[in-house]
C-alpha positions in Angstrom: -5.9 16.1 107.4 -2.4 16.5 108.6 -0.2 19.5 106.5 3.3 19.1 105.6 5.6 21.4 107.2 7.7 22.7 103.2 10.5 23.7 105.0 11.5 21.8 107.5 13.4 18.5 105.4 16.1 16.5 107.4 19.7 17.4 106.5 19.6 13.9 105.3 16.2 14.3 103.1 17.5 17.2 101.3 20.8 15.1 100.9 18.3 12.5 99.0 16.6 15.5 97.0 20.1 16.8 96.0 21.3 13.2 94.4 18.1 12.8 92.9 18.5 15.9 91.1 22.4 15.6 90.0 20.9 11.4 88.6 18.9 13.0 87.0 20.6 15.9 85.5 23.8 13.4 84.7 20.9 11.5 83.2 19.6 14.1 80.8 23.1 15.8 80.1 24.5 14.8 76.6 28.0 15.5 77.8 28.0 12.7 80.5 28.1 10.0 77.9 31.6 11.2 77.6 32.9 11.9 81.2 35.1 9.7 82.9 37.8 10.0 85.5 40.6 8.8 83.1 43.2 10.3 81.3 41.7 8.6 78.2 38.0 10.2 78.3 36.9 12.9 76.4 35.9 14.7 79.2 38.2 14.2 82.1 36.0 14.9 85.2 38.1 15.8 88.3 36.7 15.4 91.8 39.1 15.8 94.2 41.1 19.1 95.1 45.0 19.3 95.3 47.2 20.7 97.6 49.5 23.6 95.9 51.0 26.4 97.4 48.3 29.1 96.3 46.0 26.5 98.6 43.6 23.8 97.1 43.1 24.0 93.6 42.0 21.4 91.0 44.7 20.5 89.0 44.5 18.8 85.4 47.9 16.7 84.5 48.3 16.1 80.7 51.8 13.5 79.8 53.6 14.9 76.2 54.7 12.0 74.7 58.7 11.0 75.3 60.9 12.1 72.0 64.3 10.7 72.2 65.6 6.9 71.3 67.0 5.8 74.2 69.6 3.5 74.4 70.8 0.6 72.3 73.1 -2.4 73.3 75.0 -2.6 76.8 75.0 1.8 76.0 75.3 3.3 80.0 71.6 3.5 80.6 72.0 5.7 84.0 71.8 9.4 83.1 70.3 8.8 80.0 66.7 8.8 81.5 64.4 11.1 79.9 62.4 13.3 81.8 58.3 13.1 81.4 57.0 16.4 80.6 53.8 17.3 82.1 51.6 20.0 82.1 49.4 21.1 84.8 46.2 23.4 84.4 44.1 24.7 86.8 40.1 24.4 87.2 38.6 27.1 88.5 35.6 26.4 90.3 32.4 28.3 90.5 29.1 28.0 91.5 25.4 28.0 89.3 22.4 28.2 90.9 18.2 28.4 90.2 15.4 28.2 92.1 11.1 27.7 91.2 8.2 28.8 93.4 4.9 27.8 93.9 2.0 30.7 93.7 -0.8 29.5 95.6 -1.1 28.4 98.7 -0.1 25.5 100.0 -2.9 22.5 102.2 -2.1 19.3 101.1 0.7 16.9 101.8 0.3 15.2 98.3 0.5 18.4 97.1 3.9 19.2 98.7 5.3 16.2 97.5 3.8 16.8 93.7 5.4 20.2 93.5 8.8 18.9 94.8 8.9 16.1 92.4 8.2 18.7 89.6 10.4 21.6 90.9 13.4 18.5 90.8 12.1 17.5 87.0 12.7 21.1 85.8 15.7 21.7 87.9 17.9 18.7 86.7 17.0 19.4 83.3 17.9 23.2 83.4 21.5 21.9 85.5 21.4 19.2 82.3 20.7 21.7 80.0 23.3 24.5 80.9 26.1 22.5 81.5 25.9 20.6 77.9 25.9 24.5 77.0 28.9 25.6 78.3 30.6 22.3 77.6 30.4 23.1 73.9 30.9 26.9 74.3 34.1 26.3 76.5 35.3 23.3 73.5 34.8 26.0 70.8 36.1 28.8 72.5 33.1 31.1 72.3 32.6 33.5 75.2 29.5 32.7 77.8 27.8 36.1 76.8 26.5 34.0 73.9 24.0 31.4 73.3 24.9 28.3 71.4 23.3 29.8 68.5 25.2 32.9 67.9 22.6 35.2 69.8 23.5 37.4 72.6 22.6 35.8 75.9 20.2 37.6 77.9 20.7 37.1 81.4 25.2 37.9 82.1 24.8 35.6 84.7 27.2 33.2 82.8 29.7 35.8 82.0 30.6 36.2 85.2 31.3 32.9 86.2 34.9 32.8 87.8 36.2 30.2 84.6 34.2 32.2 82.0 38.0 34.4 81.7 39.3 30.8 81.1 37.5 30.1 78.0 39.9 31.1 74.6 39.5 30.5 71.2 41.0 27.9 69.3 44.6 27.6 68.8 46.4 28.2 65.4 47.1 24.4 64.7 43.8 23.2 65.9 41.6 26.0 64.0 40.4 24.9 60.4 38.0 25.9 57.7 36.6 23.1 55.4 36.5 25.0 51.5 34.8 23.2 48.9 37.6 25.0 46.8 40.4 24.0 49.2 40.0 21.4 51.1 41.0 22.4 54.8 42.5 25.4 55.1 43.6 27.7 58.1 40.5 28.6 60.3 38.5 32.0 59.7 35.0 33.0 59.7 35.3 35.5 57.4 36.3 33.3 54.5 33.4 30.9 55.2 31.2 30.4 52.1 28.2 28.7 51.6 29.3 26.2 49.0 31.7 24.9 52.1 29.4 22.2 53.2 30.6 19.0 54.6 31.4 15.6 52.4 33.1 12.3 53.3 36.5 13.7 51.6 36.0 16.3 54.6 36.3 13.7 56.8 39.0 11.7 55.4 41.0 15.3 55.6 40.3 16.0 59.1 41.5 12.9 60.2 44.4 12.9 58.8 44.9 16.4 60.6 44.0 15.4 63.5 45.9 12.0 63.3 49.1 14.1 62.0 48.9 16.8 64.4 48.9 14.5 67.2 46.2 14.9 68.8 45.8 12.5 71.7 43.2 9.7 70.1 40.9 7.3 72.0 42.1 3.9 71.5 39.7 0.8 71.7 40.7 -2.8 70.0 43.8 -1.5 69.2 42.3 0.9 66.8 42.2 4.7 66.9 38.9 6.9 67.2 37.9 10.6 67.5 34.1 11.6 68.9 32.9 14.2 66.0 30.2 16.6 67.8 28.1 17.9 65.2 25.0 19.7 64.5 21.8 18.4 62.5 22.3 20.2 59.3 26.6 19.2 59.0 25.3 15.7 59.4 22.4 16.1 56.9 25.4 17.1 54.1 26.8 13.9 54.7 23.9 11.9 54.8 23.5 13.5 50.6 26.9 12.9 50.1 27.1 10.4 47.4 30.7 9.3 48.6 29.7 9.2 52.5 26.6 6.9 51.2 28.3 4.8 50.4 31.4 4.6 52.6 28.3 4.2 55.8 26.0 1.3 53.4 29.1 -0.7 52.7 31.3 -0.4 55.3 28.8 -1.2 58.0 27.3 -4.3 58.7 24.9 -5.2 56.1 21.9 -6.4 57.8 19.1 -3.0 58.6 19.4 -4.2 62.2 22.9 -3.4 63.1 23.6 -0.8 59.8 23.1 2.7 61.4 21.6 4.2 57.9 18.9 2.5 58.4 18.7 2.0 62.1 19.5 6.2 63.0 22.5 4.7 65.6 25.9 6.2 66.1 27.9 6.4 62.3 31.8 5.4 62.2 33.0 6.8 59.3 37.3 6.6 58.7 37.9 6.3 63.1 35.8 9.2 63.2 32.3 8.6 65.3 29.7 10.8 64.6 27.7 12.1 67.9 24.6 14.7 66.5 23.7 17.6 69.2 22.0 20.7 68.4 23.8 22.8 71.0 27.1 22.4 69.0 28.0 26.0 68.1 26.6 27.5 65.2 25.3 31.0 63.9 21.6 30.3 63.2 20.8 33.5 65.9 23.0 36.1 64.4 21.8 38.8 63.2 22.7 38.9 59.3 25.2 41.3 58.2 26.2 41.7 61.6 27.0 38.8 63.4 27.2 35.8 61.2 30.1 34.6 59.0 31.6 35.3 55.5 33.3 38.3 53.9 29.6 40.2 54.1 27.9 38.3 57.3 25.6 37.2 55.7 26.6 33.1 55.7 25.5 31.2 58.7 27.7 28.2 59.5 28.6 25.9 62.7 31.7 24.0 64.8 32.6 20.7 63.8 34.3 19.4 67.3 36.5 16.5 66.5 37.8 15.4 69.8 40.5 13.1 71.5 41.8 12.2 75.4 41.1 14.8 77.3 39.8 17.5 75.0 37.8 18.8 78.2 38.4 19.0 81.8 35.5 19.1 84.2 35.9 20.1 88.0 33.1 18.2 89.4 33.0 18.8 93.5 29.9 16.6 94.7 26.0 16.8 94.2 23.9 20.1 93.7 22.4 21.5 97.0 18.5 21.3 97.5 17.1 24.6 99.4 13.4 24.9 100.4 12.3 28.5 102.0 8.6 30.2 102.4 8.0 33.2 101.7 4.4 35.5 101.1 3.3 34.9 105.0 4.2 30.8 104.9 1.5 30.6 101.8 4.4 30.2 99.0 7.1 27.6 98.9 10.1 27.5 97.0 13.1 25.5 95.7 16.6 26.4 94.9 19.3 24.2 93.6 23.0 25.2 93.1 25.7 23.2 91.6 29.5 24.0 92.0 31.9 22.8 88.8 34.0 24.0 86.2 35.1 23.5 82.6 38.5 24.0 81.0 39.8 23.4 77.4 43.2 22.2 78.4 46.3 23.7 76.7 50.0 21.8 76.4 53.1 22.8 74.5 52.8 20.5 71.4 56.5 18.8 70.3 55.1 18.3 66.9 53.5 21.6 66.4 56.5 23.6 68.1 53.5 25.7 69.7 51.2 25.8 72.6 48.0 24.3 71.1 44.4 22.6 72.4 45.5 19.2 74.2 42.5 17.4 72.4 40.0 19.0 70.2 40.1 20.3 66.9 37.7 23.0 65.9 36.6 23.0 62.3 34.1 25.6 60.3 32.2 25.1 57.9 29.0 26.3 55.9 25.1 25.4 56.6 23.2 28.1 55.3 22.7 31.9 54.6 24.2 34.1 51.6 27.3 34.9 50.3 25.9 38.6 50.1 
């Protein structure tokens, strides 16, 4: 029976392994149903690198919007151009890697093959996997030390990562609370209580924030739309809200086919369309009167993520890299896979504002659980 030499793929076989790997992972990653190259996506994903005079860098361009009137009449119309304001952030770049190995010993080709098929399963869903995590860690502005649950991550790995400084907390006009008392109020985790659960005059509110704040929208038939990220339990309060019942039963279409009450689709509610994902922040894995929210922290709560035109940038610089090696005499192969991107929450001076807020995503609190004591 002839063996298969592990380690010795073709530059252009590993090439295939790679891009099976990053299909796969863009497959499997909830955040790629929202990338696209556009100034108009949610997540603008940048592939190229731009010439600057600190070398090549990748460069985000966000366009304010134009604030005087112009001219009227036959008014001189020379010199009374008004200049676009753009804003340019920086990308940085780093690199994530992981690798699996085989224990036993290796005699079969089939068995070569079998183990590289499942050593790119597991590794495109681990690539999948962590970047969807620190795609909603960088859009709330929670630090990479912590999981998306609150708990403190147990490999630093992460923390290190060169755009890991980049990550900041949201800014003052793009930070809310949702209070069953007050409606939305100024963001802060300590006032968080656990009557503050979501309802469909939530919704109504935050949309007109976001819509009044300015925040960039995505615009399709004319009409304008936001991409809510939220977790299981926020959209479980709306589903018992009386008010968002009905607002989903009768504004949708009417037949259980197409209505997504009955059919568990994607819910527009007010230009606001609902995405559920369990990695969305939240404080499930803090440690009570410690770590989790409210005056005592002892109330658990998560991010509501109410999105717009670029409300993340994604440096994106080709495929992962597939590495075979043996080690233990020849007897043991293994598989490495890195992947070189980064993530940034773009920042802009808002007109409207008078401040230097989040381009495109709003952060909003509010309560799923725990004690108020």
């Amino acid at each position: 029976m002839a063996l298969t030499n592990f380690a010795a793929l073709t530059t252009e076989q590993k090439l295939v392994w790679s891009r099976d790997v990053w299909k796969e992972a863009r497959d499997m990653a909830f955040i790629s149903k929202f990338v696209g190259t556009s100034q108009s996506s949610v997540i603008q994903r940048i592939t190229e690198l731009t010439k600057t005079e600190r070398g090549e860098q990748v460069i985000m361009h966000l366009l304010a919007d134009l604030v005087e009137d112009g001219v009227v009449g036959d008014n001189e119309r020379e010199g009374a151009e008004e200049e676009m304001k753009s804003y340019n952030d920086i990308i940085t770049i780093d690199l994530i890697s992981h690798g699996v190995r085989q224990k036993g010993k290796l005699a079969e080709q089939k068995t070569v093959i079998k183990f590289r098929e499942h050593a790119r399963d597991r590794l495109a869903y681990w690539l999948a996997n962590r970047m969807d995590q620190l795609a909603f860690l960088t859009l709330s502005g929670i630090a990479y030390s912590q999981n998306n649950d609150a708990s403190t991550r147990t490999s630093g790995a992460f923390s290190t990562l060169a755009f890991a400084a980049d990550v900041a907390a949201p800014t003052t006009n793009r930070y809310r609370n949702w209070t069953a008392a007050g409606g939305l109020v100024a963001g802060n985790t300590a006032t968080v209580l656990i009557a503050d659960t979501l309802t469909y005059a939530a919704m109504v509110d935050i949309n007109v924030y976001a819509k009044t704040h300015y925040i960039k929208s995505l615009n399709s038939g004319g009409k304008e739309y936001y991409i809510v990220f939220i977790r299981p339990e926020g959209l479980a309060q709306l589903k018992k809200d009386a008010d968002y019942q009905r607002a989903v039963t009768q504004g949708a279409p009417r037949d259980v086919k197409n209505n997504p009450w009955f059919s568990g689709g994607i819910v527009t509610v007010d230009g606001l369309v609902f995405h559920e994902h369990r990695l969305v922040y939240n404080t499930l894995g803090a440690t009570s009167g410690a770590d989790k929210w409210g005056s005592n922290n002892t109330a658990d709560g998560s991010h509501l993520l109410v999105c717009g035109s670029q409300a993340l940038g994604m440096a994106d610089l080709g495929s992962p890299e597939w590495s075979e090696k043996m080690f233990q005499y020849d007897s043991s192969p293994g598989i490495n896979v890195d992947k070189m991107f980064g993530f940034l929450k773009p920042k802009f001076y808002s007109i409207y504002d008078k401040s230097v807020e989040d381009f495109g995503c709003l952060v909003v609190n509010y309560a799923i659980g725990g004690t108020d004591s």
